[in-house]
C-alpha positions in Angstrom: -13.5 -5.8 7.4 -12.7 -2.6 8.3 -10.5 -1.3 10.7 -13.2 1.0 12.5 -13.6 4.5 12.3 -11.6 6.4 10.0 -8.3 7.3 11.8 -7.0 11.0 11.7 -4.9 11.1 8.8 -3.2 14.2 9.8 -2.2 13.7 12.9 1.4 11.5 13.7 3.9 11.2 15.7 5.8 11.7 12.5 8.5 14.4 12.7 7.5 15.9 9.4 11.8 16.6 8.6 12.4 12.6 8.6 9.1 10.5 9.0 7.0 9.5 6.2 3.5 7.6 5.5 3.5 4.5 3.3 0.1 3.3 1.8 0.6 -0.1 1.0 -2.2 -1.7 -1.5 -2.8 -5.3 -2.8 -4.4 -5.1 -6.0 -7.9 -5.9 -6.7 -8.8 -9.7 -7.3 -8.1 -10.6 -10.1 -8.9 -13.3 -12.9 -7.8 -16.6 -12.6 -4.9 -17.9 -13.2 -5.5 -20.1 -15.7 -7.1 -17.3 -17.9 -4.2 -15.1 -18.8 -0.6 -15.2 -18.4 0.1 -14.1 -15.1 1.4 -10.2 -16.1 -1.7 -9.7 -18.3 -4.4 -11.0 -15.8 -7.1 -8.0 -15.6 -9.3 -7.7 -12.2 -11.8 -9.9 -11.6 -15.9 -8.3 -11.8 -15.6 -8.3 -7.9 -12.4 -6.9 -8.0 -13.8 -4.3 -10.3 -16.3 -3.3 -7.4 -13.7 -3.4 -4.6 -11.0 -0.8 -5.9 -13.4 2.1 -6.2 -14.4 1.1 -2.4 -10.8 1.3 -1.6 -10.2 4.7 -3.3 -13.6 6.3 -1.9 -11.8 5.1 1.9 -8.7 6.4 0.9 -10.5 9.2 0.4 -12.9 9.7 3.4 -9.9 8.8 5.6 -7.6 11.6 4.5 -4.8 9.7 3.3 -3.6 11.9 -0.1 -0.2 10.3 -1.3 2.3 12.7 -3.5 2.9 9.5 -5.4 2.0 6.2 -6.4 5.0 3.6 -7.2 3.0 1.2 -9.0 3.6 -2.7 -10.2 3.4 -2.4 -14.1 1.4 -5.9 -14.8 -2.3 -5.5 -15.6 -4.2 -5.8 -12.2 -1.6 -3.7 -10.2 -2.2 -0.8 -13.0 -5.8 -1.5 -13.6 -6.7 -1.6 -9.3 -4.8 1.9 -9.5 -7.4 3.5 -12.5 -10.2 2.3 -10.2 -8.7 3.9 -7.3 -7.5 6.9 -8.3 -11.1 9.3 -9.5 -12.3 9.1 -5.4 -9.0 11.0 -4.2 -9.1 15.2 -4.4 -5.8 15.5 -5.7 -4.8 12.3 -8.0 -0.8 12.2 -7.7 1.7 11.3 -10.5 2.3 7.6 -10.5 5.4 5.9 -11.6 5.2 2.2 -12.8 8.5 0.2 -12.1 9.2 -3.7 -13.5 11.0 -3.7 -10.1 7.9 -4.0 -8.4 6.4 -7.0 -10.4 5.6 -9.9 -8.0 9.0 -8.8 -6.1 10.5 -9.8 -2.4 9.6 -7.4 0.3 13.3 -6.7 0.0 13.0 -5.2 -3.5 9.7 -3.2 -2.3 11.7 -1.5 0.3 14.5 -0.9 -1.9 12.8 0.4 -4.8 10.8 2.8 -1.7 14.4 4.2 -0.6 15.4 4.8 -4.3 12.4 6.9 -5.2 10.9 8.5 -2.1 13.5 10.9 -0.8 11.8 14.3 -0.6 8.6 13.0 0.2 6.1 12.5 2.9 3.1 10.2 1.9 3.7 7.5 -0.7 1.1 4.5 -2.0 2.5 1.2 -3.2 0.1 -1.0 -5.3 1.8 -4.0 -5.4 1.3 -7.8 -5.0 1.0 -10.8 -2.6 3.0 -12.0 -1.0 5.9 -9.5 -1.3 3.4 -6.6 0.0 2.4 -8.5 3.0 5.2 -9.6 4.0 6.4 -5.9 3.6 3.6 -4.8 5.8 4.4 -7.4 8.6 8.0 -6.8 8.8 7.6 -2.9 8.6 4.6 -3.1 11.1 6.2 -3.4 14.4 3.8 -1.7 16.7 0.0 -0.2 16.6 -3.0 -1.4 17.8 -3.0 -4.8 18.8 -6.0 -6.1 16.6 -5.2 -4.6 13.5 -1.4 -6.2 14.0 -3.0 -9.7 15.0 -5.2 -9.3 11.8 -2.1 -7.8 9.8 -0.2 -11.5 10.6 -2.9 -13.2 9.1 -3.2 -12.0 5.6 -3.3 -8.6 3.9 -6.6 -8.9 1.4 -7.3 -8.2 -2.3 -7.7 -4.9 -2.1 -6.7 -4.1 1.6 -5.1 -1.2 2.6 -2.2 -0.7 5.3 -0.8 2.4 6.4 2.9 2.6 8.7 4.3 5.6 9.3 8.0 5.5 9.5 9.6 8.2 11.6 13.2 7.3 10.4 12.3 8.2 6.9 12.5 6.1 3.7 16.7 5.0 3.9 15.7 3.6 7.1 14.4 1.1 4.7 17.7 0.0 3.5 19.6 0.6 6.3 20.7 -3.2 7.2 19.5 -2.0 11.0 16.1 -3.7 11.0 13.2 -1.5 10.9 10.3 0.4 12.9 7.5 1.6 11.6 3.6 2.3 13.2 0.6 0.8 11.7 -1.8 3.5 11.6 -4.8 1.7 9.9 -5.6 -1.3 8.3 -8.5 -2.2 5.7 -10.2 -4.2 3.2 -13.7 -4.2 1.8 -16.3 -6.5 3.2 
């Protein structure tokens, strides 16, 4: 289910004084429901296998975030261990209880509070508040990765907008533009 060849991860129409990159991640399938109350539900043996894949692409396609916001229940924290060894340069992560199942509202909020100052930032987050983030933010790119994009995001997938007005833009009340850039998921 990949998006095709590896897109150029350092080159943008980003103005590098006010853009920025957002990697947004679903975490890894997880256990079912019924198993564990829903905060303390661990990945899945697939979703085991699929958030190393997901790091290792990261990795290959040159997308190196200076840091990792980071849903603090169990499959958000545990797809981020799994991800994390395949990237050169592991950045700090920061787990916020904002980011818990929350309203792509909150997401972008909690993005504008804690990204000033930087360029590249991953969010490992959940369904459906990441999606939803992802199809609002996503307002153009290439036409097959948006048509797939309004579908669903995947366990594990991976979307990256860049956002040439910078993270306030976010919050901004003025709707928002960003670029997809790439869009993947294993299988």
């Amino acid at each position: 289910m990949s998006s095709g060849p590896a897109p150029d991860a350092t080159s943008s129409a980003l103005d590098p004084t006010t853009g920025c990159r957002l990697l947004l991640v679903r975490h890894a399938k997880a256990v079912p429901k019924h198993v564990a109350e829903d905060f303390e539900r661990s990945l899945s043996d697939p979703g085991r296998a699929d958030a190393p894949e997901t790091g290792r692409w990261l990795a290959d396609s040159g997308f190196q975030p200076h840091l990792v916001l980071c849903s603090p229940a169990r499959r958000t924290r545990e797809t981020w261990d799994l991800i994390a060894p395949a990237l050169p340069n592991v950045p700090p992560v920061v787990y916020d209880d904002r980011l818990y199942d929350a309203a792509p509202e909150v997401l972008a909020g909690v993005l504008a509070e804690r990204c000033a100052g930087l360029s590249h930032v991953m969010l490992v987050g959940h369904n459906t508040g990441i999606h939803e983030l992802a199809k609002t933010l996503c307002r153009t790119g290439p036409t097959e990765l948006l048509e797939r994009l309004s579908v669903e995001l995947p366990k594990s997938g991976v979307v990256v907008v860049d956002l040439p007005g910078g993270w306030h833009d976010l919050t901004s009340g003025e709707g928002y533009h960003g670029h997809l850039i790439a869009f993947w998921a294993p299988r």
